[in-house]
C-alpha positions in Angstrom: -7.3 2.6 -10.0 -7.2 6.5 -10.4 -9.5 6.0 -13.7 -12.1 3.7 -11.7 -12.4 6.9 -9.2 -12.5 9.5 -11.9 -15.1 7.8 -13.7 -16.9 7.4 -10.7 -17.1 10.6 -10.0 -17.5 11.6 -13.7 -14.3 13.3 -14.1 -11.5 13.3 -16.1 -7.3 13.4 -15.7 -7.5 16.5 -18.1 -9.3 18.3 -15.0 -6.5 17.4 -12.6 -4.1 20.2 -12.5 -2.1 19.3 -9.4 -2.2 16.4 -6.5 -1.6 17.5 -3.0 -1.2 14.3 -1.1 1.4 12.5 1.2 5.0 11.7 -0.3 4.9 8.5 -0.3 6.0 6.6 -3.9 2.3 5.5 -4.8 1.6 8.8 -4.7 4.6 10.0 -6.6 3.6 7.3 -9.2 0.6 8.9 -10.3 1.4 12.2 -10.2 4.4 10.9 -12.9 1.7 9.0 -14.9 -0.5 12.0 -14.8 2.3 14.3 -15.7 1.3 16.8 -13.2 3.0 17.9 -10.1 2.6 16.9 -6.7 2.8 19.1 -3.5 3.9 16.8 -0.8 2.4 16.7 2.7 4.5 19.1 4.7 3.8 17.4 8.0 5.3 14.2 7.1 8.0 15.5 5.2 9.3 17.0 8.6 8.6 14.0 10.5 11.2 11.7 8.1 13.7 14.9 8.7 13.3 14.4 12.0 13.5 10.8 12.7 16.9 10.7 10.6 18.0 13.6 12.8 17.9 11.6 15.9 19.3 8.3 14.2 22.6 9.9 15.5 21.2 10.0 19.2 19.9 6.5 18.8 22.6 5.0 21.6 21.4 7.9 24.0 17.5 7.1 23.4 18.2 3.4 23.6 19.7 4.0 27.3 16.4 5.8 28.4 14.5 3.1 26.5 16.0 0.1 28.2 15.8 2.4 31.5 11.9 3.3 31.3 11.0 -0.1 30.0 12.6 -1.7 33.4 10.4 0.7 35.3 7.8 -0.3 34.3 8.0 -3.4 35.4 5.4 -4.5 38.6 7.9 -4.2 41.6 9.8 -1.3 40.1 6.5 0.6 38.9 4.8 0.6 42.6 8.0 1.6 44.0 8.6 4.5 41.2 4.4 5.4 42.2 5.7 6.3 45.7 7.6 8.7 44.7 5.8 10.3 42.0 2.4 10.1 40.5 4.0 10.3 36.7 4.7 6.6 34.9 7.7 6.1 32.2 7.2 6.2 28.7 8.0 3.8 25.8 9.2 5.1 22.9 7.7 4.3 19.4 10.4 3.9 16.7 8.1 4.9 13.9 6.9 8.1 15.9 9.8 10.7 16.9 7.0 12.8 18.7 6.4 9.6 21.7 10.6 9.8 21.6 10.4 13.1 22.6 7.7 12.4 25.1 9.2 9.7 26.6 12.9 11.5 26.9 11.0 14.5 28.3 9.0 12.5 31.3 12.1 10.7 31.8 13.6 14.7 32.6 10.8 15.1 34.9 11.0 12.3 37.0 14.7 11.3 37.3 14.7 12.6 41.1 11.9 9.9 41.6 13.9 7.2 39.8 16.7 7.9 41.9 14.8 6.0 44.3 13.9 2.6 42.8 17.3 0.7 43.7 16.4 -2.2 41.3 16.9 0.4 38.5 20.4 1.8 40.4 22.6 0.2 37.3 21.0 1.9 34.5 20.6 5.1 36.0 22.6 7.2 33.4 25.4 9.4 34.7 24.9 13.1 35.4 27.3 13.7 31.4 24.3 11.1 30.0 21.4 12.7 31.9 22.6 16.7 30.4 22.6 15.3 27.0 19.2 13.7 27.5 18.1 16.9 28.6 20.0 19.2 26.0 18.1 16.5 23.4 14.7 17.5 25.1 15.3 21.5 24.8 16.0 20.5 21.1 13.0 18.5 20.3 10.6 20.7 22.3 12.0 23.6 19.6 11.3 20.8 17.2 7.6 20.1 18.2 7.0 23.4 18.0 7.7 23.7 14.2 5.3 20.7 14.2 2.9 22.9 15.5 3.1 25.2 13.5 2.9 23.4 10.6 -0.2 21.8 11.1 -2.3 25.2 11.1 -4.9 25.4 8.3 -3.6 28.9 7.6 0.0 27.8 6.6 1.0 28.5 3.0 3.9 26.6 1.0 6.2 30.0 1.8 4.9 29.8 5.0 6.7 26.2 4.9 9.8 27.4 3.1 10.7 29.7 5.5 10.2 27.2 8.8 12.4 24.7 6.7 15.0 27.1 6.5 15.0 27.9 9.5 15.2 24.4 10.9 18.1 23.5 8.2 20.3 26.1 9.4 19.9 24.9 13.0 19.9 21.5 12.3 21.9 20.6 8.7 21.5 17.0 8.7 17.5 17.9 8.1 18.5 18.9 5.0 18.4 15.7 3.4 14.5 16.0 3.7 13.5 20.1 3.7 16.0 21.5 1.5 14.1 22.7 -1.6 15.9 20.4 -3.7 15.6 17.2 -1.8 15.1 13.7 -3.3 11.6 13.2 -1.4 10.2 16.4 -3.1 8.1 15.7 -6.1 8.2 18.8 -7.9 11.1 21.0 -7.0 10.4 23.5 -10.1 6.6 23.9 -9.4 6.8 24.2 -5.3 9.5 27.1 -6.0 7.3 28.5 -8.4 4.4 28.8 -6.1 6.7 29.6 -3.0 8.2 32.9 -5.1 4.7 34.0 -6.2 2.7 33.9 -2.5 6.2 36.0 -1.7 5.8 38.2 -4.1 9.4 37.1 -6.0 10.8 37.3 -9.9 10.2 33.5 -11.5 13.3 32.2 -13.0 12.2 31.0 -16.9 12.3 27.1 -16.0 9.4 28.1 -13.2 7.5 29.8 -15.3 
């Protein structure tokens, strides 16, 4: 397939010098074949972090779930719209992002919920509603990061040094950002390039 777009395009491997492109293994598979490196997409690198992060609040985010899902629901919803002009949100188990968004609306309008009887039962108690909302302050902190890294003007050190920062605050990330991690292509190359926008010594292996 890559030869077909090459010649296309009258090109040839020999001219490729390095792939930037998402992580997943298709991609992985040619840079191997090619025998060049691969800088993985930054963005979606985070967003596996993520997601595996909050695989250890999954009971807490299947309460709201089950909660928001039963107010939306036709009685419940037009009683919930009495109170408040803001709806519940689903959560999409592929995006942590509409987890966050739906945790964070449920924060907002838990006074209003308060008055759908029909929902009384799954109202989470006031030790389940603080960790919902300590869970929020967290993945707001998070989003941000995912901001940030989505700015055109973000360099791989740029990247290094958010990654740290979000390891040492949250380790179990690690199995995704740390510079060493399985899902990372190229480990000797993205160090290399990391060490020269900052201005660092190469070891011999990088260079």
């Amino acid at each position: 397939m890559i030869d077909a777009v090459l010649e296309l395009y009258n090109k040839d491997s020999a001219m490729i010098m390095v792939i930037v492109a998402d992580n997943c293994a298709t991609n992985q598979a040619i840079a191997t074949r090619l025998g060049v490196p691969l800088i993985g997409c930054a963005s979606h690198r985070f967003n596996l972090a993520v997601c595996r992060y909050l695989e250890n609040y999954k009971p807490l985010i299947d309460q709201v779930q089950t909660l928001c899902i039963q107010l939306r629901y036709p009685n419940n919803a037009a009683e919930l719209a009495r109170h408040t002009h803001y709806k519940p949100l689903k959560s999409n188990a592929t995006r942590w992002s509409s987890t966050y968004q739906m945790l964070a609306r449920y924060v907002k309008i838990r006074d209003a919920i308060k008055m759908v009887a029909a929902v009384e039962d799954l109202l989470h108690r006031p030790i389940i509603h603080r960790q919902a909302v300590q869970l929020v302050n967290k993945l707001e902190a998070l989003d941000s990061v995912c901001v940030k890294l989505q700015s055109e003007k973000r360099t791989l050190a740029d990247v290094r040094l958010l990654f740290d920062a979000v390891m040492a605050k949250y380790p179990a990330t690690s199995h995704h950002l740390s510079a060493s991690a399985r899902i990372v292509h190229s480990p000797v190359f993205e160090s290399a390039v990391v060490k020269l926008l900052s201005d660092r010594a190469l070891t011999a292996e990088e260079e």
